[in-house]
Every structure is written in structure tokens, then in C-alpha cells.
C-alpha positions in Angstrom: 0.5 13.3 -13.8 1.1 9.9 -12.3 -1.5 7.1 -12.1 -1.6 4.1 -10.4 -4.1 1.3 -10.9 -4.3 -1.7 -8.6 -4.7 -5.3 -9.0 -4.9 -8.7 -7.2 -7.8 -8.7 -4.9 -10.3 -11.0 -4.7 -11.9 -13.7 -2.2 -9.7 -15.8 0.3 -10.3 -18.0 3.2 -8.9 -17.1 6.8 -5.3 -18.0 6.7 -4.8 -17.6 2.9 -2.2 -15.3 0.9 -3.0 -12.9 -1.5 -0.7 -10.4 -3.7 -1.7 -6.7 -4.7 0.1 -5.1 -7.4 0.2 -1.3 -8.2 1.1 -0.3 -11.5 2.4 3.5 -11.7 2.1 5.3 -15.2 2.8 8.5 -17.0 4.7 10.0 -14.5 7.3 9.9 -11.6 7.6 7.0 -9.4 10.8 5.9 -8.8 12.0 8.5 -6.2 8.6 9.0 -4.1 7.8 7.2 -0.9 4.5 5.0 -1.8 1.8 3.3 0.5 -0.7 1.3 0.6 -4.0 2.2 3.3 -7.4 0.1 3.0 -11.1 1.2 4.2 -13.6 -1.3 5.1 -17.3 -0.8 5.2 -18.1 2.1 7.6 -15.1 2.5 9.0 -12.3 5.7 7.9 -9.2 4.8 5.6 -6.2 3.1 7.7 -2.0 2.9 7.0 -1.2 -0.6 6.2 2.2 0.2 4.9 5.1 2.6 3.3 8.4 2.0 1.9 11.0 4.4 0.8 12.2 5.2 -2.4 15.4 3.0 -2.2 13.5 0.4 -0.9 15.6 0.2 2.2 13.3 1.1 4.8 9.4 0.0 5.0 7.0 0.7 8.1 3.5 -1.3 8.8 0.7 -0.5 11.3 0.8 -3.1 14.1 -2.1 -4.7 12.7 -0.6 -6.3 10.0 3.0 -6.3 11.0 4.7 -9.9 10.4 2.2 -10.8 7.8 2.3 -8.3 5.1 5.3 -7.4 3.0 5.4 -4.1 1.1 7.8 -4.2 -1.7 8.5 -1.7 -5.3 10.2 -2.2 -8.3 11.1 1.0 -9.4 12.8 -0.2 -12.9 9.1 -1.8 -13.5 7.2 0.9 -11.9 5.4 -1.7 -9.5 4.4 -1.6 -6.1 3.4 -5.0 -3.9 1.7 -6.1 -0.9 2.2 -9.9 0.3 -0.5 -10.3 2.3 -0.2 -13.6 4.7 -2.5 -15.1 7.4 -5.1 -12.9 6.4 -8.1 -12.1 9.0 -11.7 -11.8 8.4 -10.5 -8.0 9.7 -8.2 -7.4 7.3 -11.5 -7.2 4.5 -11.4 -3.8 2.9 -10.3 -2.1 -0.7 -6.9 -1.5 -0.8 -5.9 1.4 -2.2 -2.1 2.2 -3.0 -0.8 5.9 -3.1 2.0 8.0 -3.6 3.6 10.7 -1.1 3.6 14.1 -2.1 6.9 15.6 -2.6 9.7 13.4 -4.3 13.3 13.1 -3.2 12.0 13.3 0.3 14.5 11.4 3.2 12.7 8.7 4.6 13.9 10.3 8.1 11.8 13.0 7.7 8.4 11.2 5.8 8.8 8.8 8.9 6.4 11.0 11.8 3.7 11.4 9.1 4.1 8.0 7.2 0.5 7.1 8.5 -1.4 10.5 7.6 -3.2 10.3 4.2 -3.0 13.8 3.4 0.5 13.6 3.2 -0.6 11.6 -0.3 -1.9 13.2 -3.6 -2.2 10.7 -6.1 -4.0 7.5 -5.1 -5.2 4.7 -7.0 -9.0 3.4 -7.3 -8.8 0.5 -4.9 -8.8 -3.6 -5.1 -11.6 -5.2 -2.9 -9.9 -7.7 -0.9 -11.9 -10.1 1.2 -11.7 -12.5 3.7 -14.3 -15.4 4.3 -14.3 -17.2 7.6 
């Protein structure tokens, strides 16, 4: 069974950048769609991102689109999130996870890219936040 561990979060001022890594292990990674979703304090888990397999295609919720930048290395078994002009808002762990079902066409993952059930193995989180 796959397991992915997070790292890269930490404390940053409005404005700054930081970098989240997610390392996959003992199983499958190359060929799954992956995400990355984030819960703050109180508030339910959100979508911040997906990206295909291939690594051709990626999607973002609206609230981060234009400053984050999801990216894999499938040879390394890495998943990323460039995170730019970050918000006090954008506080929360970060949590990266992989789509059930491999070999799935990013056509059809695309309606349900946002739904976290739609994810089975998830990693433990990286606190990111954001002082003002």
C-alpha cells in the first residue's frame, strides 16, 4: 500500500512563497491522479489542486488559481505545491492525496476532481501558516 508523507510547511509572512513536497512510497504512484486539499481550524477540508498522471493537465480551486503550482515527478515519486502570494486565508495543513483507481483519463476524474472521497490514500498533513 502506498504512503505519502508531506514536507515543507512552516511559518511565512503575507506575500511570501513556500514549497510542499509529498513523498509517495511502497506502492503505485506514477499513473494515479494526485491532489493536494488543506483544512483550517474549524472549517471542512477544501480542493486546492490536482494534476494528471502525465502531468499534462492540472486544475486549482479559484482561490488559489495564479499563485499555486501543482507539479509530480513521477521517476522520483514526488509531488509539489509552489505556493506564491500567500494570504493570511490560505493558513491550514495541507494534506496531499492520491485518487482511487489508477490509469484513470483525466476527462473522466475531471467532474469529481474536487470531491475527497474520490481519494483513498492521504498523507498526514504539513501545517502551513501565514502571519500578517
Amino acid at each position: 500500500q502506498v504512503q505519502l508523507e508531506e514536507s515543507g510547511g512552516g511559518l511565512v509572512q503575507a506575500g511570501g512563497s513556500l514549497r510542499l513536497s509529498c513523498a509517495a512510497s511502497g506502492g503505485t504512484f506514477s499513473n494515479y491522479v494526485m491532489g493536494w486539499f488543506r483544512q483550517a481550524p474549524g472549517k471542512e477540508r477544501e480542493f486546492v489542486a490536482a494534476i494528471s498522471w502525465s502531468t499534462d493537465n492540472t486544475y486549482y480551486a479559484d482561490s488559489v488559481k495564479g499563485r499555486f503550482t501543482i507539479s509530480r515527478d513521477n521517476a522520483k515519486n514526488m509531488l509539489y505545491l509552489q505556493m506564491n502570494s500567500l494570504k493570511p486565508k490560505d493558513m491550514a495543513v495541507y494534506s496531499c492525496a492520491r485518487r482511487r483507481r489508477g490509469g484513470v483519463s483525466w476527462s473522466s476524474a475531471l467532474p469529481t476532481l474536487r470531491m475527497s472521497y474520490q481519494y483513498d490514500v492521504w498523507g498526514q498533513g504539513t501545517q502551513v501558516t501565514v502571519s500578517s
